[in-house]
C-alpha positions as CSV (number, residue, x, y, z in Angstrom):
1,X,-60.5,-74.9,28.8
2,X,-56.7,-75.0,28.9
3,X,-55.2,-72.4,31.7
4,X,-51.9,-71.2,30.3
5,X,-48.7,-69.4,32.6
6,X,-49.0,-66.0,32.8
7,X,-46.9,-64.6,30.3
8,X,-47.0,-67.2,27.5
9,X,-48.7,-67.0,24.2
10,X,-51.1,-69.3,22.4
11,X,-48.5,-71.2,19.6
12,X,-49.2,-69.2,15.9
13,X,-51.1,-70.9,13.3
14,X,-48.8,-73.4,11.6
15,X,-48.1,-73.1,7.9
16,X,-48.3,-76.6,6.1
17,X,-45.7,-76.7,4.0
18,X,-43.3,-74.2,6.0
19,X,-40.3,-76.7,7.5
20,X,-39.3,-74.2,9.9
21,X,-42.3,-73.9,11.8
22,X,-41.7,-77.3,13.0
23,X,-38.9,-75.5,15.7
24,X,-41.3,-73.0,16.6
25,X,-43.4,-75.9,18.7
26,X,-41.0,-76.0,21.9
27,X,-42.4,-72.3,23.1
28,X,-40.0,-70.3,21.1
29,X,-41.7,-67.4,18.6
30,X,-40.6,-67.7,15.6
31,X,-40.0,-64.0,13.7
32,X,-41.0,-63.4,9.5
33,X,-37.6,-62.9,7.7
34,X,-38.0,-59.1,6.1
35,X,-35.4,-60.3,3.3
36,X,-37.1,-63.9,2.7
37,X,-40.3,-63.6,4.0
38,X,-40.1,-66.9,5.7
39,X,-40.9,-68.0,9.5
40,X,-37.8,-69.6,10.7
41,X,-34.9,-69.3,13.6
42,X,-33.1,-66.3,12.0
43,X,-33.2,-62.5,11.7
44,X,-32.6,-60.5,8.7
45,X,-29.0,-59.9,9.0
46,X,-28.4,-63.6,9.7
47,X,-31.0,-64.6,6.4
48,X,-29.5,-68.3,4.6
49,X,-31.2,-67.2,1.2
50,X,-30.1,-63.2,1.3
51,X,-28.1,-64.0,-1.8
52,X,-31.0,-65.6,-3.9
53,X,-33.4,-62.5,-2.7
54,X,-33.9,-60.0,-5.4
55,X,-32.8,-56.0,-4.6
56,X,-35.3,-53.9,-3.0
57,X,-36.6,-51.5,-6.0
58,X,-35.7,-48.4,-3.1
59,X,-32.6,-48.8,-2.5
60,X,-29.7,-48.9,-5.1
61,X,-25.8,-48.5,-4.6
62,X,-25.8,-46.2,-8.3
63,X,-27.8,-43.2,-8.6
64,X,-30.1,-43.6,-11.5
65,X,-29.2,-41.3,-15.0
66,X,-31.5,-38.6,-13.6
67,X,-30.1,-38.2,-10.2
68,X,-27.1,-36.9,-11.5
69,X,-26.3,-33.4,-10.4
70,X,-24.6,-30.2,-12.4
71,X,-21.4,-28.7,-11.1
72,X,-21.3,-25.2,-11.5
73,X,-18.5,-26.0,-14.2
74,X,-21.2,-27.4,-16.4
75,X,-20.1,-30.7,-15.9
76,X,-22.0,-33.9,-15.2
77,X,-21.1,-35.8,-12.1
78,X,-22.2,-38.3,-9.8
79,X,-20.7,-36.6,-6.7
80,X,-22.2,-34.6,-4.5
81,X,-21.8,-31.3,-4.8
82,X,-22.7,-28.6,-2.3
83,X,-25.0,-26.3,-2.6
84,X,-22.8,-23.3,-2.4
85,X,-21.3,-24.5,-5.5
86,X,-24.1,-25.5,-7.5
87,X,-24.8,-23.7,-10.6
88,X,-26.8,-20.7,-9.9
89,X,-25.8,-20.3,-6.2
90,X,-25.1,-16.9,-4.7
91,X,-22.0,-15.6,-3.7
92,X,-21.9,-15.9,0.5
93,X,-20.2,-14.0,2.5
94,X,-19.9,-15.9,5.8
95,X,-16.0,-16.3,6.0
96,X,-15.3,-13.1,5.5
97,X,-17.7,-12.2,8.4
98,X,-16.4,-14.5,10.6
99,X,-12.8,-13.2,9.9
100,X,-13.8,-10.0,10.6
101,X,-15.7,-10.5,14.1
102,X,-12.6,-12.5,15.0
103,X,-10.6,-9.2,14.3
104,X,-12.9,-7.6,16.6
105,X,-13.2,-10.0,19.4
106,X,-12.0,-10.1,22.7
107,X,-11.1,-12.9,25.3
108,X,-12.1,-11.5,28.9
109,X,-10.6,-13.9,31.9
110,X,-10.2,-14.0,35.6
111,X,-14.3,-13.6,35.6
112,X,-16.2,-14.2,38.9
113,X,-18.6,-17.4,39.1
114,X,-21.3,-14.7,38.9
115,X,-20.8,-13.0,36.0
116,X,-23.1,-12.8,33.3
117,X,-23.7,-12.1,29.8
118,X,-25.5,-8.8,30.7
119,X,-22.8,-8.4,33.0
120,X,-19.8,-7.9,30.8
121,X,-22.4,-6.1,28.1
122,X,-22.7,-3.4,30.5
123,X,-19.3,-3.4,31.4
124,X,-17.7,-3.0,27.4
125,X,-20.5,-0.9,25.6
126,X,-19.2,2.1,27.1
127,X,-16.4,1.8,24.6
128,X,-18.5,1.5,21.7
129,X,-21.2,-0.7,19.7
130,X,-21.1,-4.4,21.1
131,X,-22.3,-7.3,18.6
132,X,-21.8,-10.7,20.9
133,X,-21.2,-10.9,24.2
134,X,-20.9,-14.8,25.5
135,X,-19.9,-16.1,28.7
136,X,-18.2,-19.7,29.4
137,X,-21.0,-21.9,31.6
138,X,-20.5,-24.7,33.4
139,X,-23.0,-27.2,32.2
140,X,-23.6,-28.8,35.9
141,X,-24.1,-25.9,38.1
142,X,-25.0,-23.2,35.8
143,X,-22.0,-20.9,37.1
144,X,-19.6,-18.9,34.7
145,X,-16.6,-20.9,34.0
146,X,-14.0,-17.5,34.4
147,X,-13.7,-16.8,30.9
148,X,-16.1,-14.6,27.8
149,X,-15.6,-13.3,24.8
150,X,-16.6,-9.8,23.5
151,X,-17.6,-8.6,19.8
152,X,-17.3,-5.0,19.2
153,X,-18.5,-3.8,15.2
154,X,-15.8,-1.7,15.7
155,X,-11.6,-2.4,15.8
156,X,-10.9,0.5,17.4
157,X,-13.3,-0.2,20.3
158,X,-12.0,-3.1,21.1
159,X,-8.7,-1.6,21.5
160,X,-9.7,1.3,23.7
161,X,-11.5,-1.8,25.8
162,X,-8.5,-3.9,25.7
163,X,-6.5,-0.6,27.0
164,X,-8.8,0.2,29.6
165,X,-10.0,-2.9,31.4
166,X,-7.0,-5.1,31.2
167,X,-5.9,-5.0,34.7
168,X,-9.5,-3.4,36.1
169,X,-10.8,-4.9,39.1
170,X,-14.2,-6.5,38.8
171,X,-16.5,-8.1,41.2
172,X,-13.4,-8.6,43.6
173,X,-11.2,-10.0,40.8
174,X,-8.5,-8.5,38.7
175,X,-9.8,-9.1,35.1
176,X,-7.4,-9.5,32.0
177,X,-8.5,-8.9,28.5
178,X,-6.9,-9.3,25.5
179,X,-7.3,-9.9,21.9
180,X,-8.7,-13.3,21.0
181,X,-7.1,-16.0,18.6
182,X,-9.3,-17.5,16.3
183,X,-10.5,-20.6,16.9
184,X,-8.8,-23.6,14.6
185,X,-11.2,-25.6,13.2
């Protein structure tokens, strides 16, 4: 018996007729075309014949007569059309709830490297109902990056906050809060 180098393979059966598997004899391995189907020296993306091939059934670049979807104006497109506006789709109310927890927020800075989300919770639900409290962490060390933001369900609380605590030192540090602008998307 033959002993072969570590490493190397025993050459694939030969297909008669297959012209290409003549290059496969110097040790190179030959790969199967997916868009031919033919042993040779070239991938799929590099394929001579991907012109004569015929379309794969799965993919096409049309959407067949059935695929196409109803706007909610009755219409029939070939668009895509979010499901928020699709006919038959509920009214949301997800901006408006966002506009109205920006009204409410408040940008805390000049936190300590300490402070924590439980932290500034304490610290503001003494002025009334809280809904969010985050902190800015640093994604290395795990420490607070100086800044948070507060949610209160109520305006008014977040006023009395903003009255009271700008200017209150906390944990050593002078904090300053004020309203917070929205963020721009």
């Amino acid at each position: 018996m033959m002993k072969m180098p570590t490493g190397s393979k025993p050459e694939e059966t030969m297909v008669a007729g297959d012209p290409l598997a003549q290059l496969g004899k110097g040790g190179a391995v030959l790969m199967v075309c997916r868009t031919c189907g033919k042993k040779g020296d070239h991938w799929t993306s590099r394929c001579p014949y991907k012109d004569l091939a015929p379309q794969p059934e799965g993919f096409s670049d049309k959407p067949a007569a059935s695929e196409t979807t109803v706007a909610a104006s009755g219409t029939s497109k070939t668009a895509y059309v979010p499901p928020g506006l699709r006919a038959g789709a509920t009214e949301r109310i997800g901006s408006d709830m966002r506009r109205r927890n920006e009204e409410n927020s408040v940008r805390v800075t000049n936190l300590s490297e300490d402070t924590r989300e439980p932290d500034l919770l304490e610290l503001f639900r003494t002025f009334g109902a809280v809904s969010r409290v985050y902190v800015a962490l640093d994604q290395k060390t795990g420490m607070s990056r100086g800044f948070g933001f507060v949610n209160f369900v109520n305006k008014e609380d977040a006023e009395r906050a903003i009255n009271k605590l700008n200017g209150y030192g906390y944990d050593n540090l002078i904090l300053r809060v004020e309203w917070a602008t929205p963020r721009a998307n």
